[in-house]
C-alpha positions, 0 to 999 in steps of 0.5 A: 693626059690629065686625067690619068695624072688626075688618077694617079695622084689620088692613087697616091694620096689612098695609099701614102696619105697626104703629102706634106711638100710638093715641087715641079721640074720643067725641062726643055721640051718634056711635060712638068714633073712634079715631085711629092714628098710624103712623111710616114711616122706610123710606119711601125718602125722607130724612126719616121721615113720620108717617101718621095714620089713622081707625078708626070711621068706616066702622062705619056706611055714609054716607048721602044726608041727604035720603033718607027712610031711612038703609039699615044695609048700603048705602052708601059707607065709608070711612076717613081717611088723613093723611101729614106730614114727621116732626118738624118740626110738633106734628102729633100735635094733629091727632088730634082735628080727624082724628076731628071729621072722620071723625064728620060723617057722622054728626053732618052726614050727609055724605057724604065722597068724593074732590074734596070739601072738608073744614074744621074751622074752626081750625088742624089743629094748633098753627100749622098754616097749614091749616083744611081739607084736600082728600079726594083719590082712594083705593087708592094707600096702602091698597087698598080692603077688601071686606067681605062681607054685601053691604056697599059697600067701605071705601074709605081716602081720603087728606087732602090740607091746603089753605091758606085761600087754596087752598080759596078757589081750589078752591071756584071752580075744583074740586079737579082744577085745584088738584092739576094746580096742585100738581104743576106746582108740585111742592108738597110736600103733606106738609111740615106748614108749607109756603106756599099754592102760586102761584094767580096 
């Protein structure tokens, strides 16, 4: 288990830099999950972005919770990855929802993969017009870490924070029809305080 935490925060660190603050959520009966926080002011853009991301996650593959028993080696991992606009929101409370959503595999036994939605029930940070995010496609931001010993890999999966209203929709018409709605809409997914995009 360490050793593959040991391999993805150096997979981190290669593509994100060195982050700048770091904390860890225990909760009863999980392993810790520690969450990094990464400042990118070289993004290309106007405006620096802040990026999140779990570690602890992938030390224990997700497993199916109906299967009879939970293989140690096989299965799918991954981490979680979260990218806003810097300053404009006290995004920084997000480190414990992050970490809340990082141990449902074990604390649930689901099973976190792309199209999927997740919620935690309350703002991701103070005043945050967002309850749940989208678990979108990996490999964009941080590619895909393949550790040895016959395990799956770990795959880092970007969050993508809906609106109520946006995780209503989706649930009725799936998450590829939410995002080609984004995209025509050219939403900013990373402004922490934007408005639900147009459902009409």
């Amino acid at each position: 288990m360490e050793k593959v935490l040991a391999l993805v925060e150096a997979r981190l660190f290669t593509a994100l830099g060195e982050p700048d603050a770091r904390a860890s959520v225990t909760f009863l009966g999980t392993e810790r999950i520690e969450v990094l926080r990464f400042t990118d002011t070289e993004n290309g853009e106007s405006q620096p972005v802040v990026r999140y991301a779990t570690l602890g996650m992938s030390a224990q593959p997700m497993t199916d919770p109906t299967a009879a028993v939970a293989d140690p080696v096989k299965g799918p991992r991954a981490e979680l990855l979260l990218t806003v606009r810097a300053g404009i929101a006290d995004t920084d409370k997000v480190l414990r929802p992050l970490a809340v959503l990082a141990a449902s595999p074990q604390v649930e036994g689901v099973v976190v993969a792309p199209g999927a939605s997740l919620d935690v029930g309350e703002p991701l940070w103070p005043g945050a017009p967002f309850t749940s995010v989208l678990v979108a496609e990996p490999g964009g931001l941080v590619p895909d870490l393949e550790p040895d010993g016959g395990m799956d890999p770990v795959r880092f999966l970007p969050l993508l924070p809906m609106t109520p209203n946006e995780a209503a929709w989706k649930r009725v018409h799936g998450a590829q029809a939410l995002e080609e709605r984004w995209l025509t809409a050219q939403t900013d997914l990373r402004d922490p305080r934007r408005a639900s995009v147009s459902l009409d």
